[in-house]
TORDREN-214016 format. One line per 2 residues: their letters; for each residue x, y, z of C-alpha. Coordinates in pm, whole numbers. Example, Ala and Ser with C-alpha at 12.3 -4.5 7.8 and 13.67 -1.06 7.14 Angstrom:
BEGIN
as) 1230,-450,780  1367,-106,714
***
This chain:
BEGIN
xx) 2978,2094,-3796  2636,2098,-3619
xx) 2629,2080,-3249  2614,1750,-3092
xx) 2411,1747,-2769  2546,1619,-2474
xx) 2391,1254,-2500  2640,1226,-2857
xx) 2918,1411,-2728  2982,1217,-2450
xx) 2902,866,-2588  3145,634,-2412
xx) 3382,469,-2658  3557,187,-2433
xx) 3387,-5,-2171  3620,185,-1849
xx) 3383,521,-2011  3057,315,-1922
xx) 2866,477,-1559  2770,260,-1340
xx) 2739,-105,-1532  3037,-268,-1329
xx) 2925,-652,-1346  2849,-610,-1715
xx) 3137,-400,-1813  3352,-672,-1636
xx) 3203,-983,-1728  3198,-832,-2117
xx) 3567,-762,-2127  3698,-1097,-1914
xx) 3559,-1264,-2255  3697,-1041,-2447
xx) 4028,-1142,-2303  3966,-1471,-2280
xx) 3828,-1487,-2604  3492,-1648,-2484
xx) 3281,-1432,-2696  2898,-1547,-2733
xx) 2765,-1590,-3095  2450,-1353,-2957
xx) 2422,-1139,-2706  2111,-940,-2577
xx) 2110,-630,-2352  1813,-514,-2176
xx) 1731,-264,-1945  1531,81,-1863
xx) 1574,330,-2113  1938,507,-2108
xx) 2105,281,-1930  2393,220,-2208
xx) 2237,-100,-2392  2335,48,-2712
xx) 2672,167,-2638  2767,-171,-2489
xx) 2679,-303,-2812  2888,-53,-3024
xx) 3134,-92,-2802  3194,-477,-2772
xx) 3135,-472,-3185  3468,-226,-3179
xx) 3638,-472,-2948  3556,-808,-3119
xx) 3692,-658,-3437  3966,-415,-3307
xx) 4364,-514,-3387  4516,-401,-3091
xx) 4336,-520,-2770  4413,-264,-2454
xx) 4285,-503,-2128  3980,-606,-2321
xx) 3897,-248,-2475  3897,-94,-2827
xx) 4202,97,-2870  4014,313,-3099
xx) 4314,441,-3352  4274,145,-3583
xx) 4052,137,-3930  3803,-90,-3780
xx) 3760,121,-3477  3745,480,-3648
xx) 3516,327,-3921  3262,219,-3645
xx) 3328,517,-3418  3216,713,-3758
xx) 2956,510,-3825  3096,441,-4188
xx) 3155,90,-4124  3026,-175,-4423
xx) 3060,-473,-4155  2834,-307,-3917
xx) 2437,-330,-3925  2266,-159,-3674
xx) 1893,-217,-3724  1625,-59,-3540
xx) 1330,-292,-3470  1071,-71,-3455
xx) 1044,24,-3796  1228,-300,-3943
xx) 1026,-547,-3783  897,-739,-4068
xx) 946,-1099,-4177  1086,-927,-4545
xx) 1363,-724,-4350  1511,-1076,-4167
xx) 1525,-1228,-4466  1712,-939,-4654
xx) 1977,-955,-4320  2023,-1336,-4389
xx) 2104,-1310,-4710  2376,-1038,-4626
xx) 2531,-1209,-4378  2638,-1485,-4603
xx) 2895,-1293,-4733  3240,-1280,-4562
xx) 3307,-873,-4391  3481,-650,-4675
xx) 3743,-522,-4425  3679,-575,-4048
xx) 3725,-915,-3886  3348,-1036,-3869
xx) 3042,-881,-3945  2791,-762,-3660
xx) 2432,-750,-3677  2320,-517,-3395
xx) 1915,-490,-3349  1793,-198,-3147
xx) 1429,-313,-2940  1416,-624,-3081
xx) 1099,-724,-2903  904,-467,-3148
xx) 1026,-760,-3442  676,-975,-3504
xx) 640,-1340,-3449  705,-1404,-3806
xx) 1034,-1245,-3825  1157,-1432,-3502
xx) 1071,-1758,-3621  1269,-1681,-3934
xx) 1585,-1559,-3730  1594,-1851,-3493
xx) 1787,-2104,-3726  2028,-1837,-3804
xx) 2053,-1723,-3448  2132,-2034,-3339
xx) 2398,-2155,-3569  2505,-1852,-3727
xx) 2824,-1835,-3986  3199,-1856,-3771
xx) 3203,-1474,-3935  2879,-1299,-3768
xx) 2795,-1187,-3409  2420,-1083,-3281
xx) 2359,-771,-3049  2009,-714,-2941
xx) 1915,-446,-2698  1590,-425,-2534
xx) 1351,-224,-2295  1105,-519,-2239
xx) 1193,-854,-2197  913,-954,-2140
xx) 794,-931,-2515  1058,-1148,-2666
xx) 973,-1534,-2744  1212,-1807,-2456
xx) 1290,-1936,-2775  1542,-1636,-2869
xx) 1618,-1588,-2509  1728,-1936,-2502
xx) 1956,-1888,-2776  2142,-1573,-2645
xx) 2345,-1459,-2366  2171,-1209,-2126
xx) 2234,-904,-2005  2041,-697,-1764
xx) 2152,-341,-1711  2069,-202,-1403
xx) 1974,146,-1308  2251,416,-1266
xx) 2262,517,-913  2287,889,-750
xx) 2629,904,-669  2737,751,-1015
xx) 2546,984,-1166  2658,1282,-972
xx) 2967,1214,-1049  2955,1192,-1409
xx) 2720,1477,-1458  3005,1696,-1230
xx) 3254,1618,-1474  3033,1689,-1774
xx) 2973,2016,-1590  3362,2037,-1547
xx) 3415,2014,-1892  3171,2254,-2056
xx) 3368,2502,-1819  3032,2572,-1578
xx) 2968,2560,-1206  2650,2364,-1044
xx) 2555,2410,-727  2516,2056,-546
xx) 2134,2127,-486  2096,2151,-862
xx) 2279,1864,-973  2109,1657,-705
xx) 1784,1788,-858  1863,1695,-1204
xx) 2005,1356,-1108  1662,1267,-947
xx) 1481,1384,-1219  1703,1146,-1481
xx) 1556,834,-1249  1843,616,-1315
xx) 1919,687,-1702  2198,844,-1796
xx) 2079,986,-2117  1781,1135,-1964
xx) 2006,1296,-1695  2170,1470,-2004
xx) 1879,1582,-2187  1815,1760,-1867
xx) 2162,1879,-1826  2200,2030,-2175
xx) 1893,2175,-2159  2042,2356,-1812
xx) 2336,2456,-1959  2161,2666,-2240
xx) 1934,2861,-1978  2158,2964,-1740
xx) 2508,3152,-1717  2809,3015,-1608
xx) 2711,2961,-1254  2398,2764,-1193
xx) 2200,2782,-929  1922,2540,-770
xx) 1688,2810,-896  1769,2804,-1207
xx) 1719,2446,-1253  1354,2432,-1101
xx) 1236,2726,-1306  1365,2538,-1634
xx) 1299,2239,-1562  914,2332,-1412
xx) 1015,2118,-1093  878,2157,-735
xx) 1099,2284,-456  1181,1987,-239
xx) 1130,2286,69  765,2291,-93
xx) 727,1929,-69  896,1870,296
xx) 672,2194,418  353,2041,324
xx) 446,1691,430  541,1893,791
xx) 209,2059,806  2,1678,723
xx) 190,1528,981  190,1801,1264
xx) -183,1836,1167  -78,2205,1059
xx) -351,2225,745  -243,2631,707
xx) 87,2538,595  -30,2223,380
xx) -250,2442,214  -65,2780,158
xx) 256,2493,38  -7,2378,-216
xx) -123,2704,-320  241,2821,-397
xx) 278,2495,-594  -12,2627,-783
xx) 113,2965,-882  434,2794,-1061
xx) 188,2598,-1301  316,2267,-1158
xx) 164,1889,-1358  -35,1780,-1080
xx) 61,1463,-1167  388,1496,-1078
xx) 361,1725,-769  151,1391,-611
xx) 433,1098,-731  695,1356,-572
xx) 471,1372,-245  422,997,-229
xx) 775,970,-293  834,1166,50
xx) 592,1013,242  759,648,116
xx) 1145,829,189  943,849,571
xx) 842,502,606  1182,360,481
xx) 1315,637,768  1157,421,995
xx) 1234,36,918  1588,-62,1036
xx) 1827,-115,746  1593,-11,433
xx) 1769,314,461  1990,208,171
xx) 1702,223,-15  1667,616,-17
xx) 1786,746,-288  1841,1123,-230
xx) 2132,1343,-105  2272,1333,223
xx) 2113,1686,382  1775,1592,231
xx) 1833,1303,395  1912,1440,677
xx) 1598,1648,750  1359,1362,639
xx) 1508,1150,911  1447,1439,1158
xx) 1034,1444,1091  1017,1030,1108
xx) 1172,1070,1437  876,1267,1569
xx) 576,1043,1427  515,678,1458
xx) 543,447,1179  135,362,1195
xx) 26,702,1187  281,781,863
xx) 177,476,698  -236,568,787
xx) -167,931,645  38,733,332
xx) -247,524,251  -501,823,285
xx) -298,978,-4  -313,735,-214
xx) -669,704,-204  -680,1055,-251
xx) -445,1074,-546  -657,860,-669
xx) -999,1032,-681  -783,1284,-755
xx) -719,1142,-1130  -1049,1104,-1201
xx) -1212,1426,-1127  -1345,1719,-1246
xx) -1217,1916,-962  -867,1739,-918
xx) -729,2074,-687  -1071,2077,-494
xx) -1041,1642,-429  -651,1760,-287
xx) -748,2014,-70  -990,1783,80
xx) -742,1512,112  -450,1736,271
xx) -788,1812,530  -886,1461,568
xx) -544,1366,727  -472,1665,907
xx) -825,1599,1124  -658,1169,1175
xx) -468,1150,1540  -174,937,1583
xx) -241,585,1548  -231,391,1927
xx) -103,46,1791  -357,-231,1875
xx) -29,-397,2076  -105,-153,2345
xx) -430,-187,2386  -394,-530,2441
xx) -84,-497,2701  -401,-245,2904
xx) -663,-497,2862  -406,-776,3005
xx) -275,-547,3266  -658,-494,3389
xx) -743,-813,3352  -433,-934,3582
xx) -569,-665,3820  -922,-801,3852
xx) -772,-1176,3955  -573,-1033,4210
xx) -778,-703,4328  -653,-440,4582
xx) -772,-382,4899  -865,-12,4828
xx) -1168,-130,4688  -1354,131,4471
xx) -1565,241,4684  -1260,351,4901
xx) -1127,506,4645  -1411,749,4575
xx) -1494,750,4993  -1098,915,4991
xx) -1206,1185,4744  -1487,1327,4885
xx) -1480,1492,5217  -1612,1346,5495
xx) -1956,1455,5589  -2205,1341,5869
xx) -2346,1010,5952  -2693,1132,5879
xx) -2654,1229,5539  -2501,919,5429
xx) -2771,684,5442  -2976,979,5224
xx) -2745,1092,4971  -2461,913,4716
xx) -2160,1180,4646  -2146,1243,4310
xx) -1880,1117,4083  -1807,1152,3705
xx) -1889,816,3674  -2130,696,3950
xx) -2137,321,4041  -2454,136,4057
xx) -2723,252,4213  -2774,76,4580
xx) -3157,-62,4639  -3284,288,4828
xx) -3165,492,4535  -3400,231,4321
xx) -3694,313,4563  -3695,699,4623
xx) -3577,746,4190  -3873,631,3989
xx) -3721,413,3685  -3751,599,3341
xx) -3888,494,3040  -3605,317,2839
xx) -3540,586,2531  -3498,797,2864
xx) -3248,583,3071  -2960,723,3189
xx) -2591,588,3081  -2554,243,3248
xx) -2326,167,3504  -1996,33,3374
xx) -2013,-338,3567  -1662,-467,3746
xx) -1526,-835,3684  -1719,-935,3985
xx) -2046,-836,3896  -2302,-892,3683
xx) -2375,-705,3333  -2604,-394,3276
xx) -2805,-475,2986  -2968,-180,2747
xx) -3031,-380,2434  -3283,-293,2134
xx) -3566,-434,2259  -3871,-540,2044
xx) -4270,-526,2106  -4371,-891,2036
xx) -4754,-777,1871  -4603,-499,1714
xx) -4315,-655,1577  -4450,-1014,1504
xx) -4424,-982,1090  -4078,-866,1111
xx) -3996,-1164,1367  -4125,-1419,1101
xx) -3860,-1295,839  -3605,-1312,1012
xx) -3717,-1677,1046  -3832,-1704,761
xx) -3432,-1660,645  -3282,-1877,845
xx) -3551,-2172,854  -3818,-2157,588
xx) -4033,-2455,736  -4060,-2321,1070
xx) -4145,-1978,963  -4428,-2139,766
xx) -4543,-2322,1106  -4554,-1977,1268
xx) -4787,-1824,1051  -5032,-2068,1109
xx) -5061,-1931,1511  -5418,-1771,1532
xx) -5286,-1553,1852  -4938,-1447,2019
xx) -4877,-1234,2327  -4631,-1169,2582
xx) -4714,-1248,2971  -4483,-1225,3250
xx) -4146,-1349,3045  -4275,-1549,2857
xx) -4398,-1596,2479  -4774,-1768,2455
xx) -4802,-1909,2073  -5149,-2014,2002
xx) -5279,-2314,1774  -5564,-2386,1711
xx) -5485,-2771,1644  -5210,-2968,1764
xx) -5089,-3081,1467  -5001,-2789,1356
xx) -4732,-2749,1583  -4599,-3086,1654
xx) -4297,-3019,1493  -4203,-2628,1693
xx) -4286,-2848,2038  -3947,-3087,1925
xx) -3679,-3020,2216  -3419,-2910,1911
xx) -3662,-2710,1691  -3798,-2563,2018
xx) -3444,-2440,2129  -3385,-2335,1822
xx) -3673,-2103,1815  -3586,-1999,2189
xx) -3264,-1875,1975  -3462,-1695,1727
xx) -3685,-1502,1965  -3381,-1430,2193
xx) -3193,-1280,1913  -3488,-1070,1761
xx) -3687,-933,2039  -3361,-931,2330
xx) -3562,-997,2572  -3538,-1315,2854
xx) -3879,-1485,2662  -3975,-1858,2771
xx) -4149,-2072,2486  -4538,-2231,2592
xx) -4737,-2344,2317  -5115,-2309,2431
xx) -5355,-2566,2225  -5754,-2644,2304
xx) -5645,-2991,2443  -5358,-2846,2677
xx) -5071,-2642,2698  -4762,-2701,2674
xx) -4394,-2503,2769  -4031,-2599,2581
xx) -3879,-2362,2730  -3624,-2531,2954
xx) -3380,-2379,3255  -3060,-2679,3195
xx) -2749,-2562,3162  -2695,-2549,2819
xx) -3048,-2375,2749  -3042,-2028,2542
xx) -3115,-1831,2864  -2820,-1971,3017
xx) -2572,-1940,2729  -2725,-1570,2711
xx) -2657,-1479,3046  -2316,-1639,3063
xx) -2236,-1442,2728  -2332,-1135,2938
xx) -2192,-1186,3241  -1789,-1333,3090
xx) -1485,-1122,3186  -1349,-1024,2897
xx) -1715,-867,2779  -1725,-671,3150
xx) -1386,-571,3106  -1440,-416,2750
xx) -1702,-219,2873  -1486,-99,3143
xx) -1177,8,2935  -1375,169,2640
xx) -1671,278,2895  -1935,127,2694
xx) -2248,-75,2760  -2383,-397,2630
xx) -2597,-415,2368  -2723,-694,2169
xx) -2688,-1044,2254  -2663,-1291,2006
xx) -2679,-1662,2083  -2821,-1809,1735
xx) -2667,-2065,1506  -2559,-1802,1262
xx) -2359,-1596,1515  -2204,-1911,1655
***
């Protein structure tokens, strides 16, 4: 006889043989026992996860003449005639090539008979959801009152795909993945068997590579067991298998996270040399990067599926990073792996990845920040009485009454100049300043803003009107002359009428608004006609000037600038920043 592969050879042929199906197994043999056996049944689940054998199985046990605790006993004719696959009562269909509305009707038409020597006939259907909407709608009378003498097993990979009105008419079953340790376990006592010796590293390997199917685990076992000698080793497995290390993988996810980008690199380059899919080295690099973050959230460690010293070590490195910084670097992948995919140069987009998130720092959550800002801020309501002036007067050594009054002592960051310093220091032009002052709570702002030239910068001024108020910017045009004098704005009209509207106290405050936010500068409104001349611009309390300088001058503003040791720049009191 031919050799069977591992995947036939070790076919469970009772339900106590099935890995790692517990609630199904159970449920299925309870109605065996009970005699509570539905009329159609449908299994579905991930490839390999026994849908199939279930099926085989419970047709063995519905028809079998000497029940052992709900499974076959497997020594009578039906059982051995199914077991062989020589039974006449059993049709096992596969969907994808017998999907047609022709093939249901055929299977209707033998099901009327009564079974030639087994108890009932059983129809089993392998990825039903490949049948086509015709052939459903034909099955559903028959599905749903079929003869006392016929039972339905379907078996499935996507749900999804078949019609609620077959679903309706069956009773479900959804196979679950096979975990680690069932696996392990199994595949040891396959290993057991064949008379070979696996080292745990290898069979830990191959049972993450079978991703919860059973049959794929044994492809990859088989194919194992014909490469290497009795003994196997974790080597031995990689090089057949064309896996990467999981050292490879945990070195270069060290070297991303300790910002080490010689050991990412050299990791990747080794990866390189064993002709790894790309595709694949990235998934099992995500993979260890997600293994990190579940290291990190309390009680998703259950989730990790890998062996205990792998484990072990990946618990070790989340320890020593916070869980912003592994989730920034996470996300950085991703996007990576992602250009990755779609370019010419997929090594070249990697390498520049692996660099992109060894140059990141750790992530300083925004929480503490915020507990600084609120500690400062609790300062400046209750200040000490070492003012900062003492402070810096305690640093520098003391030196003689006369050359205080002539000199300040220099400090990395000086505090505002005092009125003498104004007189003897000429001021500089403004692309030419010096950095401003960081203001206290207590004082008032610093301003360096992007200031504007009013003739020079007139045409851009009316667009940006011109997209916030269409008629006004129209109105604006029709000014023969504008010019700036001591703070404020002169618009000139020839006729009166043709600013009527801009004098308004609303429209005029807008406008205030408008020039405020363009040019930054402290500009009063006066609109000059023939007949007289007249100024909008108003000082009341709830006048732009006032809501600018207030904007300027609040406490959380001057303590922003403090903590991040910035300056203020634009100030923006319009209706479309409100």
């Amino acid at each position: 006889m031919s050799y069977l592969v591992l995947a036939r050879k070790s076919r469970p042929q009772d339900f106590d043989q099935v890995v790692g199906q517990t609630p199904v197994v159970k449920t299925l043999k309870n109605s065996i026992i009970r005699k509570r056996i539905a009329h159609a049944i449908l299994f579905s689940g991930v490839r390999g996860v026994g849908k199939t054998t279930l099926a085989r199985i419970m047709s063995k046990a519905i028809n079998c003449e000497q029940i052992e605790n709900g499974n076959p006993c497997n020594s009578c004719q039906s059982c051995i005639e199914i077991t062989a696959g020589s039974s006449l009562d059993l049709y096992e269909i596969d969907g994808a090539s017998n999907r047609g509305i022709q093939e249901i009707r055929e299977l209707k038409e033998k099901i009327r008979f009564l079974p030639t020597s087994s108890k009932y006939k059983v129809i089993i259907i392998d990825e039903v959801h490949m049948l086509t909407t015709e052939a459903f709608n034909a099955l559903l009378k028959t599905l749903e009152e079929p003869p006392d003498h016929v039972y339905f097993m379907f078996a499935t990979t996507e749900l999804h795909k078949i019609p609620i009105t077959i679903l309706s008419r069956c009773q479900r079953y959804e196979l679950k993945r096979v975990s680690a340790e069932d696996l392990a376990a199994h595949f040891r006592r396959l290993s057991e068997q064949e008379g070979l010796n696996i080292d745990d590293a290898a069979l830990n390997l191959i049972v993450r590579e079978s991703e919860g199917s059973v049959r794929d685990g044994l492809s990859l076992l088989d194919q194992v067991f014909s490469y290497g000698e009795k003994d196997i080793s974790v080597e031995d497995v990689i090089d057949v298998l064309g896996l990467v290390s999981r050292d490879i993988i945990l070195s270069i996810t060290r070297g991303l996270l300790d910002k080490d980008s010689g050991k990412a690199l050299l990791a990747l380059e080794e990866t390189f040399s064993f002709g790894v899919d790309l595709k694949r080295f990235t998934s099992d690099l995500l993979n260890a990067f997600r293994t990190l973050i579940l290291c990190k959230i309390k009680g998703c460690q259950e989730l990790i599926n890998i062996p205990p010293q792998e484990f072990a070590e990946f618990k070790e490195l989340a320890e020593l990073h916070s869980h912003s910084t592994i989730h920034m670097k996470l996300n950085m992948l991703m996007q990576g792996v992602e250009e990755m995919r779609y370019s010419s140069q997929p090594r070249l987009v990697l390498e520049n990845c692996f660099l992109k998130i060894v140059q990141t720092d750790e992530v300083i959550p925004v929480s503490k920040i915020l507990g600084k800002l609120d500690s400062l801020m609790s300062q400046s309501d209750n200040p000490p009485e070492n003012t900062a002036a003492t402070v810096q007067k305690k640093k520098i050594p003391e030196q003689p009454e006369k050359l205080e009054t002539k000199c300040s002592p220099v400090t990395p960051r000086p505090t505002s100049p005092t009125p003498q310093a104004e007189i003897e220091e000429p001021p500089l032009p403004v692309e030419k300043q010096p950095t401003p002052t960081v203001p206290t709570p207590n004082s008032k702002s610093v301003l360096r803003p992007h200031q504007r030239d009013v003739r020079r910068d007139w045409a851009g001024f009316i667009d940006h009107v011109k997209d916030r108020k269409l008629w006004m910017a129209q109105d604006l045009q029709r000014a023969e002359r504008v010019k700036e004098n001591e703070g404020e704005l002169h618009l000139h009209f020839s006729d009166q009428a043709n600013c009527t509207l801009l004098c308004q106290k609303d429209n005029a405050r807008l406008l205030t608004e408008f020039v405020l936010d363009f040019f930054q500068k402290d500009l009063k409104l006066r609109f000059i006609t023939p007949d007289k001349e007249e100024s909008k611009a108003t000082d009341s309390e709830d006048s732009p000037h006032k809501l600018r300088q207030k904007l300027a001058n609040d406490p959380l503003v001057l303590m922003a600038t403090e903590i991040f040791n910035g300056q203020i720049g634009d100030i923006r009191v319009g209706p479309r920043s409100r």
